[in-house]
C-alpha positions in Angstrom: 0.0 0.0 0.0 1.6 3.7 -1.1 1.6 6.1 1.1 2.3 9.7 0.2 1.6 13.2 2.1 -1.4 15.5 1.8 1.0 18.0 -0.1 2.4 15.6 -2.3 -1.0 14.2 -2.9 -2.2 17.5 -4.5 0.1 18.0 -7.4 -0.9 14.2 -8.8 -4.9 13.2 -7.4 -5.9 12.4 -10.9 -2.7 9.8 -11.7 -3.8 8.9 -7.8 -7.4 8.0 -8.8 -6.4 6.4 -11.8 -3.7 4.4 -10.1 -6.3 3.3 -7.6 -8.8 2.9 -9.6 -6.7 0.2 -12.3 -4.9 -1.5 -9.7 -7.6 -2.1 -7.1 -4.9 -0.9 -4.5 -6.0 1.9 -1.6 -3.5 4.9 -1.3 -3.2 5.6 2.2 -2.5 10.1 2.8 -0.8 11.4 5.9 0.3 14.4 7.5 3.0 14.3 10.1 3.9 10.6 9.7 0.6 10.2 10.9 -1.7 7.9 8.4 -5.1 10.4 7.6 -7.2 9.4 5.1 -7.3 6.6 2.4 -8.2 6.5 -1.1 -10.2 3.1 -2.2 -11.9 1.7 -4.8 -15.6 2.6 -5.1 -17.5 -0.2 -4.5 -22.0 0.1 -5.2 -24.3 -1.5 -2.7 -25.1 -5.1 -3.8 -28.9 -4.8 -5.1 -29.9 -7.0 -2.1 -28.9 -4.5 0.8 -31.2 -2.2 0.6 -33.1 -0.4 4.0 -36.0 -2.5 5.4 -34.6 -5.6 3.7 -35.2 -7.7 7.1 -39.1 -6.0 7.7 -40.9 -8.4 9.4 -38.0 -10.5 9.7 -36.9 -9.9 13.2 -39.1 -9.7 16.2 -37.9 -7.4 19.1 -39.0 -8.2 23.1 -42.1 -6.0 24.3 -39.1 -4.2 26.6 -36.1 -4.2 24.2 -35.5 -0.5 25.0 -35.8 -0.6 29.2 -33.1 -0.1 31.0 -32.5 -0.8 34.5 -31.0 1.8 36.5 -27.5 0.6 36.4 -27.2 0.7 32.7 -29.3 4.4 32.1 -26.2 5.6 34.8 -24.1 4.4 32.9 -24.6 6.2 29.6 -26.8 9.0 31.1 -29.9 8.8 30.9 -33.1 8.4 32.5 -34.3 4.4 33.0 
């Protein structure tokens, strides 16, 4: 995996892209030594994840959302 610096980035995005984009590999962008961003492959949704794709699927407890008053401390708020 290549990994370049924001600055050096700018001057060549589009040979980036295209590098990315024929060789299937990610391009990891840093500032500082420190890793920032990455540049990967687009990938579409699969045509079979799609939202309410499990409707009616699943069934959820009368009191899925109640917490006991330990737990509601815990992340603050009310039980």
């Amino acid at each position: 995996m290549k990994t370049l610096t924001i600055t050096e980035s700018k001057a060549q995005l589009s040979a980036l892209v295209e590098h990315v984009v024929t060789t299937r590999e990610p391009i990891t962008l840093g500032r500082a030594g420190k890793p920032m961003v990455q540049i990967i492959p687009y990938q579409p949704a699969s045509a079979g994840k799609r939202l309410g794709h499990f409707e009616g699927k699943i069934k959820l407890n009368e009191n899925f959302d109640v917490w006991d008053a330990e737990e509601a401390a815990a992340f603050g708020v009310d039980p």
